[in-house]
PyMOL Python script that loads the backbone (N, CA, C, O; Angstrom):
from pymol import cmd

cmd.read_pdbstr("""\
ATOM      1  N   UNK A   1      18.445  32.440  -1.732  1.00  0.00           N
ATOM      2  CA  UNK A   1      17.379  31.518  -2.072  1.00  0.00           C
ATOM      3  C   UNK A   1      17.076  30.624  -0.868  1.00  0.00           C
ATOM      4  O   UNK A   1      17.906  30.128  -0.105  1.00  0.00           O
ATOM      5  N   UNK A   2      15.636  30.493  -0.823  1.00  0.00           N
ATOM      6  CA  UNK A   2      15.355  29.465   0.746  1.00  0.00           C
ATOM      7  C   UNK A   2      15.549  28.223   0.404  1.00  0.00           C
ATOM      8  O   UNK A   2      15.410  28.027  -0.804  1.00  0.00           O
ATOM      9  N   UNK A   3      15.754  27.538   0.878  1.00  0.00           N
ATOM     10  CA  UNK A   3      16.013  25.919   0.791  1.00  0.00           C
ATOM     11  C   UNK A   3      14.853  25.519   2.138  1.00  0.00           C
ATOM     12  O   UNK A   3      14.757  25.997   3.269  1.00  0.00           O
ATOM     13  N   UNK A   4      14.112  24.500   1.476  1.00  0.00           N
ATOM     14  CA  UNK A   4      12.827  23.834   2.460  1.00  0.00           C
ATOM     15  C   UNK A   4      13.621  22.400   2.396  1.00  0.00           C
ATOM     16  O   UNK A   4      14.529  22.108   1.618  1.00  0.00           O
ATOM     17  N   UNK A   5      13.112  21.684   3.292  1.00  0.00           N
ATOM     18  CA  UNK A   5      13.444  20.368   3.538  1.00  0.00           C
ATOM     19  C   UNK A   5      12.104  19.714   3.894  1.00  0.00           C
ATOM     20  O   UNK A   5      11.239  20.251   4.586  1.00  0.00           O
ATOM     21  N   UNK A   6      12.025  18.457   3.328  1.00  0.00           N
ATOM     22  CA  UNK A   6      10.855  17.620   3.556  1.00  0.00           C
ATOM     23  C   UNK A   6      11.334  15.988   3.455  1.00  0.00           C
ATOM     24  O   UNK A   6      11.862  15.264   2.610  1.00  0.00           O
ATOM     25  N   UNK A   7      10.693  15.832   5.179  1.00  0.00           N
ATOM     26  CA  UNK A   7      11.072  14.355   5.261  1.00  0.00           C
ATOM     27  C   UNK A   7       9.959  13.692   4.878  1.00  0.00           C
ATOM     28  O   UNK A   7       8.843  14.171   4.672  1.00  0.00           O
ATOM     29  N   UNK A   8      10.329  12.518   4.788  1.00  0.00           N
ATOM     30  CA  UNK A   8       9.039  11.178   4.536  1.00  0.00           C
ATOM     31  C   UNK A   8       8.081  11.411   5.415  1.00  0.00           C
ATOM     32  O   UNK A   8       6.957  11.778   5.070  1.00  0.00           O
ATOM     33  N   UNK A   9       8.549  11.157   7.047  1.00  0.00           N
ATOM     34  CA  UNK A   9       7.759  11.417   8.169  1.00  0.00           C
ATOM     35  C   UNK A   9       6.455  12.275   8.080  1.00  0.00           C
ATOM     36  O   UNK A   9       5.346  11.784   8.291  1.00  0.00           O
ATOM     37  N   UNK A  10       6.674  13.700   7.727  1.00  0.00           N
ATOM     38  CA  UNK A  10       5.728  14.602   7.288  1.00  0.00           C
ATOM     39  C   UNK A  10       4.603  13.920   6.548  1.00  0.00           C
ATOM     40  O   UNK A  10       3.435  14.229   6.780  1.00  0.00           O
ATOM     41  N   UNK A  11       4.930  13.001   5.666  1.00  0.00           N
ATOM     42  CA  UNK A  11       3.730  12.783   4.729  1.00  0.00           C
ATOM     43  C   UNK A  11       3.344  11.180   5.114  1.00  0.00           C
ATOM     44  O   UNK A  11       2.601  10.453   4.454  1.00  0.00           O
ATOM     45  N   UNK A  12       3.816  10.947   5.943  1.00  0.00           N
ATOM     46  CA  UNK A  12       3.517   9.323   6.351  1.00  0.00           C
ATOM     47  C   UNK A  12       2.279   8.959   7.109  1.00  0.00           C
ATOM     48  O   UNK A  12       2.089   9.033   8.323  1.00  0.00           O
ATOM     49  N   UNK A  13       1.594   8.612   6.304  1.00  0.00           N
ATOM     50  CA  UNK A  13      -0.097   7.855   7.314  1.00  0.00           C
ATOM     51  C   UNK A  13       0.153   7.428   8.166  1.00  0.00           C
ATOM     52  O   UNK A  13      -0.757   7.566   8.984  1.00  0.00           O
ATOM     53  N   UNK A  14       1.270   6.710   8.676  1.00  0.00           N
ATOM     54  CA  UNK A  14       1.460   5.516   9.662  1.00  0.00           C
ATOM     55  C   UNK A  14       1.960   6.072  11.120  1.00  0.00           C
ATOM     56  O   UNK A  14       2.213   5.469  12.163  1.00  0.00           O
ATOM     57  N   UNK A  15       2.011   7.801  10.692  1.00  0.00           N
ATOM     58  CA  UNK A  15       2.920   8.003  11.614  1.00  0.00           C
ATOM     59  C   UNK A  15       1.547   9.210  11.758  1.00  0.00           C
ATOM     60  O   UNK A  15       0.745   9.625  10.922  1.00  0.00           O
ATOM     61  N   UNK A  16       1.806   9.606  13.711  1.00  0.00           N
ATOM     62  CA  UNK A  16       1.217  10.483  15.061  1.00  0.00           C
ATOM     63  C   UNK A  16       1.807  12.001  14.188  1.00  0.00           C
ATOM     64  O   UNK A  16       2.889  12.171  13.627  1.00  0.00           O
ATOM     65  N   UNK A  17       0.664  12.938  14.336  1.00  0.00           N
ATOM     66  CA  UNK A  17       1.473  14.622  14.806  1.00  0.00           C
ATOM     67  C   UNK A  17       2.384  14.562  15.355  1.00  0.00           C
ATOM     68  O   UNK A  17       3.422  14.959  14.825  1.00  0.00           O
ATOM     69  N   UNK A  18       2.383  13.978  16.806  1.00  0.00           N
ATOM     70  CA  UNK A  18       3.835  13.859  17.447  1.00  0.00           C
ATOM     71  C   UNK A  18       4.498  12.844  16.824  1.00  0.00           C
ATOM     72  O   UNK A  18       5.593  12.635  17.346  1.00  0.00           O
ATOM     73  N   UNK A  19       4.247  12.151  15.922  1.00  0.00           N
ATOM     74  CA  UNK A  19       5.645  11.547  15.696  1.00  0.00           C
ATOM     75  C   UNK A  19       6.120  12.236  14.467  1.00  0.00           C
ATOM     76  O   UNK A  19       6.650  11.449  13.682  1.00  0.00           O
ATOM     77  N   UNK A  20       6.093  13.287  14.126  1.00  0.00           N
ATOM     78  CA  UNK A  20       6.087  14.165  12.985  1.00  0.00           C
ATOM     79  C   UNK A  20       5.314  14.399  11.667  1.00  0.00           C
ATOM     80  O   UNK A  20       5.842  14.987  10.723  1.00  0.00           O
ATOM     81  N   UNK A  21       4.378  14.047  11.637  1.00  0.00           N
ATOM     82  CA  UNK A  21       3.268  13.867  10.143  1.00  0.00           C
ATOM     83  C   UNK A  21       2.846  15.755  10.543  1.00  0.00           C
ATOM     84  O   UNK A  21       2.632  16.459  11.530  1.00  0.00           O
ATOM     85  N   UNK A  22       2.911  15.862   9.221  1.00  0.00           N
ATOM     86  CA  UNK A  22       2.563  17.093   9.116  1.00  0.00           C
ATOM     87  C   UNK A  22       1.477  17.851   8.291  1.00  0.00           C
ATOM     88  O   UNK A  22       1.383  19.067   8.130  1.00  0.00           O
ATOM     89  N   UNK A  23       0.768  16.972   7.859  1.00  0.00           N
ATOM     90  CA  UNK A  23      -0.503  17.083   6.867  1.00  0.00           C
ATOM     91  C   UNK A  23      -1.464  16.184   7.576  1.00  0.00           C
ATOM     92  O   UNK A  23      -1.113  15.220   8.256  1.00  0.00           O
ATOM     93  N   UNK A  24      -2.778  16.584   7.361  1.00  0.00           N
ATOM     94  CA  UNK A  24      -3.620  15.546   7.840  1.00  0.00           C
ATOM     95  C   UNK A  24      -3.633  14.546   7.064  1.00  0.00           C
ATOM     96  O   UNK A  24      -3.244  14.551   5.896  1.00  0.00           O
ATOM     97  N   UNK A  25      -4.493  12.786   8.214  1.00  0.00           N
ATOM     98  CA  UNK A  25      -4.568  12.274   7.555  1.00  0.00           C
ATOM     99  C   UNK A  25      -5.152  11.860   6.264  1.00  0.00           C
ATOM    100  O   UNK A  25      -4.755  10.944   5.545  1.00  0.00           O
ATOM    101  N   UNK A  26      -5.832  12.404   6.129  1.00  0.00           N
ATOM    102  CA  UNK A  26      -6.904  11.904   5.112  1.00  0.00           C
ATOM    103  C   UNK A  26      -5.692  12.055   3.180  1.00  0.00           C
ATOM    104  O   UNK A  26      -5.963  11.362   2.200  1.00  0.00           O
ATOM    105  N   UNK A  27      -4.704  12.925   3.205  1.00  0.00           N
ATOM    106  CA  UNK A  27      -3.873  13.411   2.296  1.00  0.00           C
ATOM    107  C   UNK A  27      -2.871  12.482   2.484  1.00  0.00           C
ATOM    108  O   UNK A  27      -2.446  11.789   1.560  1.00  0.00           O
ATOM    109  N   UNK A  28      -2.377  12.407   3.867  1.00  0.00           N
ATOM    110  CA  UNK A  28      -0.922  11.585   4.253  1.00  0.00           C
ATOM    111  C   UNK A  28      -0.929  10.158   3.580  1.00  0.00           C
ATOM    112  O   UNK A  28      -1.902   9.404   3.611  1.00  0.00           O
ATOM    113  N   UNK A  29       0.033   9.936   3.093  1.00  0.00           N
ATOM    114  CA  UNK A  29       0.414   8.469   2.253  1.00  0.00           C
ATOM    115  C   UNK A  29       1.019   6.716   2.928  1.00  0.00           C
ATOM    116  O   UNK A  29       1.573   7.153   3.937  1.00  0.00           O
ATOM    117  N   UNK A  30       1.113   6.076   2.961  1.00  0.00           N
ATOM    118  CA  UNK A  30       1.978   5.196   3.680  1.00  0.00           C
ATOM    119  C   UNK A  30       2.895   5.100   3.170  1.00  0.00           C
ATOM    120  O   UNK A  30       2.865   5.112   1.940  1.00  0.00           O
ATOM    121  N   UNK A  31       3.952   4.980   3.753  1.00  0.00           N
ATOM    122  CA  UNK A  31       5.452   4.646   3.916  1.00  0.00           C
ATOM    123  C   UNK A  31       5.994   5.637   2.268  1.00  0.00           C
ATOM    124  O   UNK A  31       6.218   4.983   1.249  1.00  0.00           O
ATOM    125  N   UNK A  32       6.114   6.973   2.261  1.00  0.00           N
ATOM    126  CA  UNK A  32       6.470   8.001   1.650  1.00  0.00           C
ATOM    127  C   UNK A  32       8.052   7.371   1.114  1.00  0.00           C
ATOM    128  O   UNK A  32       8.791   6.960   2.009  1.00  0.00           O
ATOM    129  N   UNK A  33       8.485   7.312  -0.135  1.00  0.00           N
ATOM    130  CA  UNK A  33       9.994   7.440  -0.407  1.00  0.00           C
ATOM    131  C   UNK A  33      10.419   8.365  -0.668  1.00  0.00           C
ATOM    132  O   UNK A  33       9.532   9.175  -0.936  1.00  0.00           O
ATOM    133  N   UNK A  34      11.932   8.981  -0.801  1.00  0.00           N
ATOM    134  CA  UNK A  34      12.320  10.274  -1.286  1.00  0.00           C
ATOM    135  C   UNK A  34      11.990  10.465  -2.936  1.00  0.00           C
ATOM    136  O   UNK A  34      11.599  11.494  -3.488  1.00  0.00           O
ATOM    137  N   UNK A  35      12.284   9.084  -3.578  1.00  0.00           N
ATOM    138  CA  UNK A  35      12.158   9.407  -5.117  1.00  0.00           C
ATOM    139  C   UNK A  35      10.558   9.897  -5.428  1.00  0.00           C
ATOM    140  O   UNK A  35      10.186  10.531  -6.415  1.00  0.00           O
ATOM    141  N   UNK A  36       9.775   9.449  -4.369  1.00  0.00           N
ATOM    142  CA  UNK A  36       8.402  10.070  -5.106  1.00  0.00           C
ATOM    143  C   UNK A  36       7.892  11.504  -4.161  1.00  0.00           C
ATOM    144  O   UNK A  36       6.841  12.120  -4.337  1.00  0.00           O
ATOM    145  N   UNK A  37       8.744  11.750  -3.339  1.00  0.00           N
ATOM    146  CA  UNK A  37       8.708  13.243  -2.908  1.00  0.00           C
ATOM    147  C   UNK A  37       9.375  14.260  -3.781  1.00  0.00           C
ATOM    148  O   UNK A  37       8.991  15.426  -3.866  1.00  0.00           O
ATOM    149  N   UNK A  38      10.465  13.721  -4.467  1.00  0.00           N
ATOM    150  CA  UNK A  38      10.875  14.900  -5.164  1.00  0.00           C
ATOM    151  C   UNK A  38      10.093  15.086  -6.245  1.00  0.00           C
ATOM    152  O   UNK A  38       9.627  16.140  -6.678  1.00  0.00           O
ATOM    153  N   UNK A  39       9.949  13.640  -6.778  1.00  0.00           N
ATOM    154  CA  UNK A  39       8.633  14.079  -8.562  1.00  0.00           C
ATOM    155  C   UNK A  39       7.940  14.513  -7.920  1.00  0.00           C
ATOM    156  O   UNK A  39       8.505  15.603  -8.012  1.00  0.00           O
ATOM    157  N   UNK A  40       6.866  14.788  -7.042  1.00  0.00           N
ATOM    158  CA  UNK A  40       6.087  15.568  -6.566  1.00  0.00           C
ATOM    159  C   UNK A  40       6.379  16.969  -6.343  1.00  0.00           C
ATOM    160  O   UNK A  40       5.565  17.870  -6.546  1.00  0.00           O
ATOM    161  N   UNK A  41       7.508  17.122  -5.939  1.00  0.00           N
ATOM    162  CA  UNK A  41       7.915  18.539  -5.887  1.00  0.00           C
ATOM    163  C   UNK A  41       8.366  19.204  -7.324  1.00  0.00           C
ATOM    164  O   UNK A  41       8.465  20.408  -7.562  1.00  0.00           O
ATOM    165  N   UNK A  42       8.647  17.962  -8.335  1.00  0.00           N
ATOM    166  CA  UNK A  42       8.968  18.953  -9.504  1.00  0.00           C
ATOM    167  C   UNK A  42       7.782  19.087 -10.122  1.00  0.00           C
ATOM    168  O   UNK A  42       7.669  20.030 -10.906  1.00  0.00           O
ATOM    169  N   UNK A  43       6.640  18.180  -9.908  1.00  0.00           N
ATOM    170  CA  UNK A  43       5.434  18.386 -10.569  1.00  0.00           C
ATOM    171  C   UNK A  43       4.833  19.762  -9.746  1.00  0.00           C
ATOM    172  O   UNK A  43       4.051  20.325 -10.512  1.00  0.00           O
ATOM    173  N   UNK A  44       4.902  20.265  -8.851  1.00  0.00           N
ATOM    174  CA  UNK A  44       4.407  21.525  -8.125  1.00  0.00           C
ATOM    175  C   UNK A  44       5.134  22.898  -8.484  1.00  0.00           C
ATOM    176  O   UNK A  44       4.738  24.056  -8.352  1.00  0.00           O
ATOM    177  N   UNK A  45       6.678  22.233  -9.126  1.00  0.00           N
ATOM    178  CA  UNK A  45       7.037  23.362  -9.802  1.00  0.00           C
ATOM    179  C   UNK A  45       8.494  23.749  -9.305  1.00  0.00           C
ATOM    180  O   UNK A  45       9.006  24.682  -9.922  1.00  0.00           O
ATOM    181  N   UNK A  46       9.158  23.239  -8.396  1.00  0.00           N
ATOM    182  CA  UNK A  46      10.435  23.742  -7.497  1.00  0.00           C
ATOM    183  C   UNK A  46      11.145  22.508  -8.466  1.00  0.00           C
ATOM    184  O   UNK A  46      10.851  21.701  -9.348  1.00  0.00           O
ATOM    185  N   UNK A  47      12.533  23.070  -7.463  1.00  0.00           N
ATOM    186  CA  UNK A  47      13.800  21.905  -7.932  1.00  0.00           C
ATOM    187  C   UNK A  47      14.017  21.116  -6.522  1.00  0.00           C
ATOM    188  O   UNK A  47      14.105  21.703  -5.443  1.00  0.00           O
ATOM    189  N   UNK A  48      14.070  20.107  -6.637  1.00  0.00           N
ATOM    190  CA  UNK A  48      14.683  18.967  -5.547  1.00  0.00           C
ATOM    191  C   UNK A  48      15.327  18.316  -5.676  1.00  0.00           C
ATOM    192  O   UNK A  48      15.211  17.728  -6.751  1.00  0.00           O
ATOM    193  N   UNK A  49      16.250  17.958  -4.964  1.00  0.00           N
ATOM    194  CA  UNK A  49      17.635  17.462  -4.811  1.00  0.00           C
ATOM    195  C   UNK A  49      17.210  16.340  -3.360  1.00  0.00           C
ATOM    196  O   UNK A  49      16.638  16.761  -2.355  1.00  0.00           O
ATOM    197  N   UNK A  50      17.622  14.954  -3.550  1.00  0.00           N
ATOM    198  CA  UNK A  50      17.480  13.795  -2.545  1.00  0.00           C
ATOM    199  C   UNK A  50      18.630  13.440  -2.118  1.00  0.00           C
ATOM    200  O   UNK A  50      19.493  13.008  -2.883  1.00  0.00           O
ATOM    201  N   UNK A  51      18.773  13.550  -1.061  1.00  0.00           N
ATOM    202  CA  UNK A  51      20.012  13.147   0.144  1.00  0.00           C
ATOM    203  C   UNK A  51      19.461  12.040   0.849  1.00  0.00           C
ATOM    204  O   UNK A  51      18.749  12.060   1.853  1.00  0.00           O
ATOM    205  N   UNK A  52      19.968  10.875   0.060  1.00  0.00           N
ATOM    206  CA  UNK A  52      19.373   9.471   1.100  1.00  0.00           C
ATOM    207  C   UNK A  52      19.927   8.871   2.350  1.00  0.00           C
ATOM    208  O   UNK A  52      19.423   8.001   3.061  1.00  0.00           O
ATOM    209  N   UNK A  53      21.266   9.617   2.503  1.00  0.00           N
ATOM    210  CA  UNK A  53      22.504   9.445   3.530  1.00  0.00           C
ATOM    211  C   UNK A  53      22.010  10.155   5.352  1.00  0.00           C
ATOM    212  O   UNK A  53      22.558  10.160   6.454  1.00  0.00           O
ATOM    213  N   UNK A  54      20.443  10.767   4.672  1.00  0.00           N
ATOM    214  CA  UNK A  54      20.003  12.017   6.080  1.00  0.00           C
ATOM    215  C   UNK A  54      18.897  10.612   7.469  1.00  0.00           C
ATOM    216  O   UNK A  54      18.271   9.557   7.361  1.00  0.00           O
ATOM    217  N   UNK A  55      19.179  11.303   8.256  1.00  0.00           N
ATOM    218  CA  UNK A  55      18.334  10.089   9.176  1.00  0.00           C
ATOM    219  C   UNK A  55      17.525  11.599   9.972  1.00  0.00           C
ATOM    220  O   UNK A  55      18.016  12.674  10.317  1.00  0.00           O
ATOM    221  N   UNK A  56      15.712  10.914  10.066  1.00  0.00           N
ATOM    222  CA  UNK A  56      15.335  12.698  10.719  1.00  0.00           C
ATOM    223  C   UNK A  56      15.337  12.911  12.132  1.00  0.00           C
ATOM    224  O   UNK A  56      15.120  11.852  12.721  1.00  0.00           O
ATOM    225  N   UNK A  57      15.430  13.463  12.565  1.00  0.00           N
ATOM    226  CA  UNK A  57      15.746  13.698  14.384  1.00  0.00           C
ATOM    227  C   UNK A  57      15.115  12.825  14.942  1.00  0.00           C
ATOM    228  O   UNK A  57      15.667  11.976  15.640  1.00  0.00           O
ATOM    229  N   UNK A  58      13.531  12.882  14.688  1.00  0.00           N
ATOM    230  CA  UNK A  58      12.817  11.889  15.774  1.00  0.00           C
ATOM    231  C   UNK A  58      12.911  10.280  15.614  1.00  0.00           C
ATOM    232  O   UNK A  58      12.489   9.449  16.419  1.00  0.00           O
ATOM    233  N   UNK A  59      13.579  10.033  14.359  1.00  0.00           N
ATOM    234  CA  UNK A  59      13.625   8.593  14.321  1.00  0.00           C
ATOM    235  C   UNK A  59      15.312   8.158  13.680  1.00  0.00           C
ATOM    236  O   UNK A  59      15.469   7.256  12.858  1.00  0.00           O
ATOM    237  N   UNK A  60      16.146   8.764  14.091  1.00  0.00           N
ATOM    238  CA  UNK A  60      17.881   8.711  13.649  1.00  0.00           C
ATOM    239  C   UNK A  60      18.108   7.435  13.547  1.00  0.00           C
ATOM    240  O   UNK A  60      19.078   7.041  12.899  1.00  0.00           O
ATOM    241  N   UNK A  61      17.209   6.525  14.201  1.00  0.00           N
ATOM    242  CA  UNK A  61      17.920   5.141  13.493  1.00  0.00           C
ATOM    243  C   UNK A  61      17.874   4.519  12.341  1.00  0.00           C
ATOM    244  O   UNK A  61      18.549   3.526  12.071  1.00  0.00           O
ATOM    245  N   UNK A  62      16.744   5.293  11.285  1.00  0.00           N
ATOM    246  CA  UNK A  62      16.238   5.045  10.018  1.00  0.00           C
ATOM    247  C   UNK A  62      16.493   5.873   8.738  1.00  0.00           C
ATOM    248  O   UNK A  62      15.549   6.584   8.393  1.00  0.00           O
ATOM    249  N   UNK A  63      17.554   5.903   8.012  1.00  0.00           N
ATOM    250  CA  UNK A  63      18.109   6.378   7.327  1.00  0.00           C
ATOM    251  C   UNK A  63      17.146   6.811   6.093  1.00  0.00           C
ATOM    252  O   UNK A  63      17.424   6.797   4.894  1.00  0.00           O
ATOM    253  N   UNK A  64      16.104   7.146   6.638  1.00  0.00           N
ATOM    254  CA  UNK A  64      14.910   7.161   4.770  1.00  0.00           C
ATOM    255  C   UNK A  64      15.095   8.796   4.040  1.00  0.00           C
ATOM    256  O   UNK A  64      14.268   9.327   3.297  1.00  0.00           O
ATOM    257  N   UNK A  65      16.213   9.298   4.421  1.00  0.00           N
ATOM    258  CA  UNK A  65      16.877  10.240   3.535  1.00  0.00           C
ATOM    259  C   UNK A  65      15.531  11.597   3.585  1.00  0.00           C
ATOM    260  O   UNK A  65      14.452  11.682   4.173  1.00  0.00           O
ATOM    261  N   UNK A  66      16.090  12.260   2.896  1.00  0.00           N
ATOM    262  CA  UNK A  66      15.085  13.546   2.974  1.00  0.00           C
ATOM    263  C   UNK A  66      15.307  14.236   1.731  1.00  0.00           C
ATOM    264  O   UNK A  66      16.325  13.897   1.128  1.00  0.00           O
ATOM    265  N   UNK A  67      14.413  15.345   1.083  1.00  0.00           N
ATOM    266  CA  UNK A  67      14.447  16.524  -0.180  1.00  0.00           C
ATOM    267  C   UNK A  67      14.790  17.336   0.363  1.00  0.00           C
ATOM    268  O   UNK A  67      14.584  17.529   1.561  1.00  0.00           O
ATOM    269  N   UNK A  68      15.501  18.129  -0.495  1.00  0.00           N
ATOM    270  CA  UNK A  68      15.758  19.562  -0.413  1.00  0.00           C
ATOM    271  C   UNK A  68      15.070  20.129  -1.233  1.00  0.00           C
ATOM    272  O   UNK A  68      15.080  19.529  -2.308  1.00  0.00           O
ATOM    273  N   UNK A  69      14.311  21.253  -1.223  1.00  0.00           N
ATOM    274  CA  UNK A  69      13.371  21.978  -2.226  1.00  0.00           C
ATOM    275  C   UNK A  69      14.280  23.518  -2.156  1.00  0.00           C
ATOM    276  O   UNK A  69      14.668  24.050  -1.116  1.00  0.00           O
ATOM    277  N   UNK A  70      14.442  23.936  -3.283  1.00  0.00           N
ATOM    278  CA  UNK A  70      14.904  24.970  -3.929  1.00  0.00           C
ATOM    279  C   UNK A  70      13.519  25.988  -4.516  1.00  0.00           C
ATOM    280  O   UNK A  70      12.539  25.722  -5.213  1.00  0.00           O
ATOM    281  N   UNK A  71      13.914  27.014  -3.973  1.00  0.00           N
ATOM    282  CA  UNK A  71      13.009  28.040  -5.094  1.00  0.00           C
ATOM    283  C   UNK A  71      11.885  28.088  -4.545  1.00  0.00           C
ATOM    284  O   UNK A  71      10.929  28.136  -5.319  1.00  0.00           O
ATOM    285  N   UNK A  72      11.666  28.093  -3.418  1.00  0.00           N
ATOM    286  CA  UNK A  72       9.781  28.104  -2.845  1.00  0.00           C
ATOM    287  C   UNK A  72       9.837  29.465  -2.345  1.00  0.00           C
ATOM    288  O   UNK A  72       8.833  29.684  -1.667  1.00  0.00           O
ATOM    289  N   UNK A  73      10.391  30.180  -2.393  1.00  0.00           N
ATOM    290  CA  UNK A  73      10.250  31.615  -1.758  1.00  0.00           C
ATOM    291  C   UNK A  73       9.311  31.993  -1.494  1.00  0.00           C
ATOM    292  O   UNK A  73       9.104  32.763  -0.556  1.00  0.00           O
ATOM    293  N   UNK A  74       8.161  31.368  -2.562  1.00  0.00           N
ATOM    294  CA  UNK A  74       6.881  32.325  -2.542  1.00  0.00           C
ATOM    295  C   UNK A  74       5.664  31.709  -1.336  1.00  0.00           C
ATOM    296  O   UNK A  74       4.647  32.316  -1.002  1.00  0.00           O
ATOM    297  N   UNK A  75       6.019  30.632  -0.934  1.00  0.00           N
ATOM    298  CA  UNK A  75       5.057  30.037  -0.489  1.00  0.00           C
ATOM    299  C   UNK A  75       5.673  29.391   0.959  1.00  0.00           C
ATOM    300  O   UNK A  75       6.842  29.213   1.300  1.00  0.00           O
ATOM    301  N   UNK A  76       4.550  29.147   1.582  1.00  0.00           N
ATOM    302  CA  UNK A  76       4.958  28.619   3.344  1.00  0.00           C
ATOM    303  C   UNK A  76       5.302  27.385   3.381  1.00  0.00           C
ATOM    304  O   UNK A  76       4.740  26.862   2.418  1.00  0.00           O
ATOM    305  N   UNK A  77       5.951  26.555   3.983  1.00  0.00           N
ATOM    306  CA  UNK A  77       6.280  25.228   4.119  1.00  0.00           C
ATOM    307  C   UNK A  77       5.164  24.411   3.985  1.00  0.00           C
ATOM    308  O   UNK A  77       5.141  23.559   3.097  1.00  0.00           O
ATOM    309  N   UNK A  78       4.018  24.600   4.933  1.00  0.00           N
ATOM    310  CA  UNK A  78       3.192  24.115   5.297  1.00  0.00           C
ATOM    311  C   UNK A  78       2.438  23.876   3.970  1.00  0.00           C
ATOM    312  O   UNK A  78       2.357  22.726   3.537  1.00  0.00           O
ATOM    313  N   UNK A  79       1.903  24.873   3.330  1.00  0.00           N
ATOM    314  CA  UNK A  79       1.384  24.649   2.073  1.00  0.00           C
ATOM    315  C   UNK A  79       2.303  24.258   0.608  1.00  0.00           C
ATOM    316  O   UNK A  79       1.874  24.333  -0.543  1.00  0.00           O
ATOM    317  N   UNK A  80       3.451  23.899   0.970  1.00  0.00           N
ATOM    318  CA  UNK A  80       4.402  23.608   0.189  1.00  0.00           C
ATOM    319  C   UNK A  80       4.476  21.726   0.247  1.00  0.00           C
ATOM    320  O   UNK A  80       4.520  21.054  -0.783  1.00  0.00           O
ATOM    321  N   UNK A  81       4.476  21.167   1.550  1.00  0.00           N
ATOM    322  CA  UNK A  81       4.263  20.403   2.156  1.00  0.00           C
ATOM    323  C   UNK A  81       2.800  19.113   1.728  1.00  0.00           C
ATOM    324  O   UNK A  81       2.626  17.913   1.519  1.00  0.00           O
ATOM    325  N   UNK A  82       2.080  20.369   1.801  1.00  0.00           N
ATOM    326  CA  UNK A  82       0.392  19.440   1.391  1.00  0.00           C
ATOM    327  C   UNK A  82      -0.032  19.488   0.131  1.00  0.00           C
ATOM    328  O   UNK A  82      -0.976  18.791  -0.243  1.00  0.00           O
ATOM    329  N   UNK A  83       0.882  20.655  -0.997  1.00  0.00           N
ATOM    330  CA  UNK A  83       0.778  20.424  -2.217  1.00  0.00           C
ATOM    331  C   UNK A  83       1.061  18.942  -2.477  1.00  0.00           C
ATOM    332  O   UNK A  83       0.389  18.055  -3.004  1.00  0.00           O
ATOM    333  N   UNK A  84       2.493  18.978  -1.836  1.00  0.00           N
ATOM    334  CA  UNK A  84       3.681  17.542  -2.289  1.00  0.00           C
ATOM    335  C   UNK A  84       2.739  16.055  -1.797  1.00  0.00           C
ATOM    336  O   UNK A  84       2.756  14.935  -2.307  1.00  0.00           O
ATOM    337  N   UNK A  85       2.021  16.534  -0.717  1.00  0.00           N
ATOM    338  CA  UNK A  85       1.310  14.918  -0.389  1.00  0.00           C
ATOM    339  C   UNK A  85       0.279  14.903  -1.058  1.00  0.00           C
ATOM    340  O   UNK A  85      -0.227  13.782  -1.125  1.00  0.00           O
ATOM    341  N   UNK A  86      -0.324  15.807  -1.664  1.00  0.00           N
ATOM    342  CA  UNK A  86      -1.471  15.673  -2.620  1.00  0.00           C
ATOM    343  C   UNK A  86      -1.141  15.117  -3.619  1.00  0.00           C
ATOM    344  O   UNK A  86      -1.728  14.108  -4.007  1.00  0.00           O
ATOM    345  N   UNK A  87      -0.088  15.672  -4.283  1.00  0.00           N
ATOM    346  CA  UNK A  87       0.876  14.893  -5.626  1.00  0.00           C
ATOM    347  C   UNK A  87       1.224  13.723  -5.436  1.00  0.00           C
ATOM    348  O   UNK A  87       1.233  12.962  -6.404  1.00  0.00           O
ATOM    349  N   UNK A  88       1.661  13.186  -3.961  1.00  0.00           N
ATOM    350  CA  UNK A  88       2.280  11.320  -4.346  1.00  0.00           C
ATOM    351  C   UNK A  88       0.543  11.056  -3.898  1.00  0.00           C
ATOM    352  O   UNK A  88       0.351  10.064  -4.601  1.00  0.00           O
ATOM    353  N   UNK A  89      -0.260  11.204  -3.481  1.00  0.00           N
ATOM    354  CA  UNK A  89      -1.657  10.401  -3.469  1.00  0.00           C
ATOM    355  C   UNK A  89      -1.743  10.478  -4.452  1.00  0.00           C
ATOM    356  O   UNK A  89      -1.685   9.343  -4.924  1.00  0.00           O
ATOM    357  N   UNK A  90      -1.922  11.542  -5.545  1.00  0.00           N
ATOM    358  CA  UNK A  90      -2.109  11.154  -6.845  1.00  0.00           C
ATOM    359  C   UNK A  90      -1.944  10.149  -7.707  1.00  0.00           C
ATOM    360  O   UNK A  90      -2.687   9.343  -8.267  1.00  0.00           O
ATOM    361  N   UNK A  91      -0.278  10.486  -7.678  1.00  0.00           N
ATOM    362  CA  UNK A  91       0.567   9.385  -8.306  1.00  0.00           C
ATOM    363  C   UNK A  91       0.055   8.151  -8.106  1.00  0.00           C
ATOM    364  O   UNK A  91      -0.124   7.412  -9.074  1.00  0.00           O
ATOM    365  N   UNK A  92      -0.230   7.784  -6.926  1.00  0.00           N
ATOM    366  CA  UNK A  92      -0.330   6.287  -6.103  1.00  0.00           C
ATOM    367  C   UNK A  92      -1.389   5.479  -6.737  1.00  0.00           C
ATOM    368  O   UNK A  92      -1.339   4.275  -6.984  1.00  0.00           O
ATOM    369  N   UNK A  93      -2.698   6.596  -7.047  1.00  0.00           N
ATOM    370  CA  UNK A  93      -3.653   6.619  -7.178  1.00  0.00           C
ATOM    371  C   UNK A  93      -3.883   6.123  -8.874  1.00  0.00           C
ATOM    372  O   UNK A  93      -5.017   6.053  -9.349  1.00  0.00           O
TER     373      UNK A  93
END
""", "prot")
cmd.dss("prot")
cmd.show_as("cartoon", "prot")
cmd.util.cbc("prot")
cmd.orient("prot")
């Protein structure tokens, strides 16, 4: 089974391509938490599991934890990814 990982960073408005955002902005959220990345991921349909103890490479001094997504086999990160930021804009919304 694949295991995907998705940090905050990815879905963060506040943050550059290079500083890791991985969806455009217009979808990307401000300041992303893990608890509303994973309801997003169970609302899309996978299982997620939150490890708040993770710090992400480009910014190791900030401990804002990361998901693990279970069960995406079928689908690419990328579009796995912009489902999940579509879902916390929702939410937000």
């Amino acid at each position: 089974m694949v295991e995907n990982v998705i940090w905050p960073a990815y879905l963060d408005a506040d943050r550059s391509r290079n500083e890791g955002r991985r969806v455009p902005r217009d979808i990307a959220v401000p300041e992303p938490t893990v608890e509303e990345i994973a309801k997003a991921v169970q609302q899309v349909g996978y299982d997620a599991s939150v490890e708040r103890d993770k710090a992400y490479s480009r910014e190791p001094w900030t401990h804002r934890g990361r998901v693990v997504v279970r069960g995406a086999d079928d689908s690419t990160k990328n579009d796995l990814v912009q489902a999940v930021a579509a879902y916390v804009g929702a939410m937000r919304s």
